[in-house]
N, C-alpha and C positions, 0 to 999 in steps of 0.2 A: 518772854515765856519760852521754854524749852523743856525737851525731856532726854533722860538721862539714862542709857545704856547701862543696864543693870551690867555686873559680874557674878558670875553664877558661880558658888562656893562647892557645888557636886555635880560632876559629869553629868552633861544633858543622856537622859536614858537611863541614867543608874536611881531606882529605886529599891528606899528601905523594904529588907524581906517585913518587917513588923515596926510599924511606929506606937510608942511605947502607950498603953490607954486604948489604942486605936487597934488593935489585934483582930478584929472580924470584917474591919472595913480593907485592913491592909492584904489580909488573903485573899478577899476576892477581887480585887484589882491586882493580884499579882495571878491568879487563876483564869480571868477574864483579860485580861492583858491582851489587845490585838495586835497580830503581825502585821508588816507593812505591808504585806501581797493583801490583809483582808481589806482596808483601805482603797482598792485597786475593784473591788471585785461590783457587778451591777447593780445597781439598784434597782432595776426598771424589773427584771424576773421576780423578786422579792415584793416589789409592790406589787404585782401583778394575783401573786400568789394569796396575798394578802385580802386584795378586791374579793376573789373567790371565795373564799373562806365566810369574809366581812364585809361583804357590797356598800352598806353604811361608809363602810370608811372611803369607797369613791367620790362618794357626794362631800368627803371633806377636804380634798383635794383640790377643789375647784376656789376654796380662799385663801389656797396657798399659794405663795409665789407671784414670778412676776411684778415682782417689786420697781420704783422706780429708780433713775440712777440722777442726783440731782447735784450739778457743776457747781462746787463754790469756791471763791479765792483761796489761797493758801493763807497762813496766818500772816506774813509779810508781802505776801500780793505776787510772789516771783512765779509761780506756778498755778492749779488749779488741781483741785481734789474733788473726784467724786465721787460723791456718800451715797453707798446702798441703803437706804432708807427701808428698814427691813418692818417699820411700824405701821404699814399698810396689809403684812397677815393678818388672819382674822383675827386672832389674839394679842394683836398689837406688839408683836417682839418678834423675832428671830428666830423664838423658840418654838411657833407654831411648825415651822419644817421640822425641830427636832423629835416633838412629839409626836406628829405625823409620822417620822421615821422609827421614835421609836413604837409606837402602836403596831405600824407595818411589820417588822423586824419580829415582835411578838407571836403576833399572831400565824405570822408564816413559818417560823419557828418552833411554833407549839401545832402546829396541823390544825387548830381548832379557834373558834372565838369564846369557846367559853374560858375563860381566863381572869383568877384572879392577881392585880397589879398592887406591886409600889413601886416608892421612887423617892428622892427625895429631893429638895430644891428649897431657896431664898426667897423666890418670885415669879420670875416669868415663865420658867417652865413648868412651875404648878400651875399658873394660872392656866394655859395652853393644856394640860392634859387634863384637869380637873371638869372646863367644856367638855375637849373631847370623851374625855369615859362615861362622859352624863347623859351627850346624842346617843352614845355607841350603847348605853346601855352596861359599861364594864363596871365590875367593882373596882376601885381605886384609892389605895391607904398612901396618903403621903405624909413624911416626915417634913419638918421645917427646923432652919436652927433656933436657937435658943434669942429669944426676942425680936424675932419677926410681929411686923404690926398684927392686934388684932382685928385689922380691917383687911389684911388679908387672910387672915385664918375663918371669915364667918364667910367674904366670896368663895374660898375653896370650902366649905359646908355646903354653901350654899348651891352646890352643883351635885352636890351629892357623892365631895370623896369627904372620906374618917380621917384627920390630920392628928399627928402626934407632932410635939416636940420636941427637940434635942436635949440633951444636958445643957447646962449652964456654964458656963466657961469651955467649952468644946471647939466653936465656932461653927462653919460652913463642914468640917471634917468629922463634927460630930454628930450632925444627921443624917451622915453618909453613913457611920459607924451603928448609927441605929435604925440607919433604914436594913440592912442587912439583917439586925434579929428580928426586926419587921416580920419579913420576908421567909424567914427559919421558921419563924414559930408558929405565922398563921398558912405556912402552906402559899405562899403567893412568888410571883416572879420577879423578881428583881428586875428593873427594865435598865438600870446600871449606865448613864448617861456619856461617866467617864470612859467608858470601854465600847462604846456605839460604833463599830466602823460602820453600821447602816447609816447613821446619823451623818458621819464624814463622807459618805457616797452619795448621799441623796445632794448636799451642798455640792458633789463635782459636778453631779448630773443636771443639777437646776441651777442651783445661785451661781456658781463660776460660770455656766455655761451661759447665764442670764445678761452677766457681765460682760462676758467675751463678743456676744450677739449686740450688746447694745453701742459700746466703745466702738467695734468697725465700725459699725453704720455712721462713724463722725469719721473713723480714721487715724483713731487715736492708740499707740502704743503707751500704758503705764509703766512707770521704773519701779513702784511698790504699792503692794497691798499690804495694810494695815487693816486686823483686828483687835479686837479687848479677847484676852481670853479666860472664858471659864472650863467647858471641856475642852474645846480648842477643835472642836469638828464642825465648827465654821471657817474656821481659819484654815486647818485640813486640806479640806475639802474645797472650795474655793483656790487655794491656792495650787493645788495638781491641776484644777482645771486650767487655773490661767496659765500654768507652764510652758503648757501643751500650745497654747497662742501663742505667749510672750515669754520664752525663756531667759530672757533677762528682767524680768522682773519681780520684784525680792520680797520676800512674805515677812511680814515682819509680827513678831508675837506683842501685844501689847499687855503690861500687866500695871498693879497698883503699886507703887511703893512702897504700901503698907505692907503688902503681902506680895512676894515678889516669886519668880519661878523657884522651882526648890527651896524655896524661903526653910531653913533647918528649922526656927523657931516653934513654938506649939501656935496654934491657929489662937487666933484673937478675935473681938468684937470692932476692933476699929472700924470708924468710917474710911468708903474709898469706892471707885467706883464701884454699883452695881453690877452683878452680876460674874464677876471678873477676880482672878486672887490666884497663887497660892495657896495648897491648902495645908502646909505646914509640915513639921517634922522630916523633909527633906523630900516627899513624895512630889512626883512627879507627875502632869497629865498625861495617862499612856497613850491619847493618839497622837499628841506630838513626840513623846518618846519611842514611838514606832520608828521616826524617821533616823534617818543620820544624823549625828552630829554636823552643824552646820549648815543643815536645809532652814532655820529660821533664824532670822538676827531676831533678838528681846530686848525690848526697850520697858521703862516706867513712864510714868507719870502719875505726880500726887494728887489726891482731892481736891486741895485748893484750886490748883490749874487744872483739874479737868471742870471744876463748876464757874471757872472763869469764861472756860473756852464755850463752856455753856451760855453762859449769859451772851458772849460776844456773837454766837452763831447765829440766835433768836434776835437779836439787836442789830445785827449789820448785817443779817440775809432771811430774815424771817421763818426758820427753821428751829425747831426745837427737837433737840437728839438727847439721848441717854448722856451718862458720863463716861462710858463706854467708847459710846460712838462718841464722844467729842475727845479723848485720847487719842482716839485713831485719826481723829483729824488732826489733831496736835501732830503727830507722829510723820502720819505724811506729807504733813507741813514740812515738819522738819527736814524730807528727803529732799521733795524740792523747790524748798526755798533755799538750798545749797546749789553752786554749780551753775548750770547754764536757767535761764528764766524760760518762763515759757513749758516746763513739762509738767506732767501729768500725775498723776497717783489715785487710787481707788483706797475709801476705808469706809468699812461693812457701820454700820451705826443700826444696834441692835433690836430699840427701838427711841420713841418721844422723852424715854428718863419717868423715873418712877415720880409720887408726887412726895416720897421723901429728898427725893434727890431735889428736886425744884424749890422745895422749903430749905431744904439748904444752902442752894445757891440764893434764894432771896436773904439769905440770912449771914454770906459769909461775907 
């Protein structure tokens, strides 16, 4: 099993002014588009700001984080990887920090909690703000793509956000495309996930820093972090932090082969990991496009080997991870099961794997 070092067919950084179809989604990720300095800037004032405003949202902070970091062999046994096991948030994903930050970011942004939201999202980070704006009292419209189960569209009712659909042949790029007239026409704020540098700040300030605290305490230098990426301000994020520790070691972007970084193609329904993709016609995620050229190597790996590496992980260490997270293990396998035996690697595992993902892998 191996994965495969995508070649990227458009300059990392270079996005289309308008991907054709896609003209409302494509403006506002080129108008929302964050610089690398925003990336850089604190978290901790903006939460703060936030609390004041929206005291509720303190009390959700307390089942954020601090996740655990759990040792497993590499895929050939040469090294060991360890998996941030991000499926101990309260909402069981990764995405509980994102929405967390993005609620934060909101609200201290608009001065105010009264605030009407959308957003739009596959999974876990509707499932993560749908909770949250239900405690917090928000209104919250979110879009989903176009044949997402409807056993997740009646839990996000059932918290009390209004969910619309995408188009049909659109994919992941066309409920971003529609969350935006969303957003236009009823007066509400985009909360724009792709362009969150709060989202990428909150990950320096907590999960990288979670990482870096918990690895001394063994004494352990990593040679790379692996993530899946969907906005990619986990990965981000996480990876300034760990810089700052371990300057040699190398953040690696993990995506599907279905859907690959700047994938030129128009977005599609394929299966492939959760949560994770290109989202077509050449566009780019702008927080990793913030960076230089070169601050991330990108790798693939297909569905089938990410739902293998699933099975094997729950079978030969008793863990159960997304297919996400089991790319990234794959991945940092990969680094070091090459070279000297014995080293180390960290890959974020976003959360436990949806129970499509699970019916798939019993089924492949």
């Amino acid at each position: 099993m191996t994965t495969t070092v995508m070649t990227a067919t458009v300059r990392p950084g270079a996005v289309p002014a308008v991907a054709p179809g896609f003209e409302d989604i494509s403006r506002v990720l080129a108008d929302r588009a964050p610089a690398r300095a925003d990336l850089d800037k604190p978290f901790a004032p903006l939460e703060a700001e936030a609390h004041r405003l929206l005291p509720a949202l303190a009390a959700l902070r307390h089942g954020i984080g601090d996740t655990p970091l759990v040792p497993v062999p590499s895929r050939a046994g040469r090294g060991r990887v360890w998996l941030k096991a991000e499926a101990s948030n309260a909402a069981g994903s990764v995405k509980s920090r994102t929405a967390y930050a993005l609620l934060c970011g909101a609200v201290a942004s608009a001065g105010t909690p009264e605030l009407r939201l959308t957003e739009y999202s596959g999974g876990s980070l509707a499932i993560a703000l749908a909770e949250m704006c239900g405690h917090l009292g928000l209104d919250l419209h979110l879009v989903v793509p176009y044949g997402v189960s409807e056993r997740l569209q009646t839990a996000l009712r059932r918290q009390g956000a209004r969910v619309t659909v995408g188009r049909e042949g659109t994919g992941f790029l066309g409920s971003m495309d529609e969350a935006v007239r969303v957003a236009e026409r009823e007066d509400r704020h985009l909360l724009l996930q792709h362009c969150a540098a709060e989202s990428a700040a909150m990950h320096r300030e907590h999960t990288g820093a979670e990482i870096i605290g918990q690895l001394s305490g063994y004494g352990i230098e990593p040679v790379v972090l692996a993530a899946g990426v969907g906005t990619g301000s986990s990965l981000a994020g996480t990876a300034l932090a760990m810089a700052g520790a371990w300057p040699h070691c190398r953040p690696v972007a993990v995506f599907p082969s279905e859907a690959v970084y700047g994938d030129e193609r128009a977005p599609d329904g394929a299966r492939r990991m959760s949560g994770t993709g290109g989202l077509g016609h050449g566009i780019r995620q702008p927080l990793l496009s913030a960076f230089p050229e070169g601050y991330f190597s990108y790798t693939t790996v297909a569905y089938p080997q990410a739902l293998d590496a699933m099975r094997h992980l729950r079978r030969e260490h008793g863990i159960s991870v997304s297919g996400s997270g089991a790319g990234a293990w794959l991945t940092a396998s990969a680094e070091v099961d090459q070279g000297p035996s014995g080293r180390n690697a960290v890959a974020v595992v976003a959360s436990r794997g949806t129970i499509e993902e699970w019916e798939h892998a019993a089924g492949n």
